[in-house]
N, C-alpha and C positions, 0 to 999 in steps of 0.2 A: 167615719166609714160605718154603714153597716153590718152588725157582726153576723148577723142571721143570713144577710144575701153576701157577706164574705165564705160563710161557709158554704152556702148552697154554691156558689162558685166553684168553691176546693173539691168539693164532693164530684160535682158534676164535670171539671175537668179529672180527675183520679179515676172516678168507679168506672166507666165506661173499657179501664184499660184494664181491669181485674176481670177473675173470676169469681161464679157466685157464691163460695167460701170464703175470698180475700175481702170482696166486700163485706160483708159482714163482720169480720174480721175489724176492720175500718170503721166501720160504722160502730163496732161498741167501743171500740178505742176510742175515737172522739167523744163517744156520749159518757165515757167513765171523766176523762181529759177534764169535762166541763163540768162535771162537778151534777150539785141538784139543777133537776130538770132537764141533766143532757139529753137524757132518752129522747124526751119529746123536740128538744129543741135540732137534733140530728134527724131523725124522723119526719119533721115538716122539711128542711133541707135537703133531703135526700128523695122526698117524697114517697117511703116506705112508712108499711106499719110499725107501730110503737112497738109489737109486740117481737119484730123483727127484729130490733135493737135492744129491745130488753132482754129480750134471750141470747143472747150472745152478748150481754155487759157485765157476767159474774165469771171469772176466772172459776170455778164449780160446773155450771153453765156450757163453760167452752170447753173445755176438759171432759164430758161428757158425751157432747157432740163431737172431739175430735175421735173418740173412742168408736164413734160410731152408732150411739144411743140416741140422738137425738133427730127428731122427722124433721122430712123434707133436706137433709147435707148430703 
């Protein structure tokens, strides 16, 4: 199986049912999940920018944003 269109699968049946905090949410989850290179490899799957996943894949990062410091939440 493909892992790449396994995920863009998972992604694309899940995010739809979220909000645009849970996604994100999700989306760093998986990209921390996979280790190097999740960012990008969640990113092409989800068809969001990198930068959208990498900001929200440092527990520092999310903590920040939940506080309410962080644009665009």
């Amino acid at each position: 199986m493909d892992e790449q269109g396994a995920l863009a699968r998972k992604l694309a049946t899940i995010l739809p049912q979220l909000n645009e905090r849970q996604r994100r949410l999700i989306l760093a989850a998986e990209a921390r999940a996979l280790g190097q290179g999740g960012v990008t490899r969640v990113a092409r799957a989800a068809q969001v920018s990198r930068t959208t996943v990498h900001a929200w894949s440092y527990p520092d990062s999310v903590e920040s944003l939940r506080l309410g410091h962080g644009a665009g939440v």
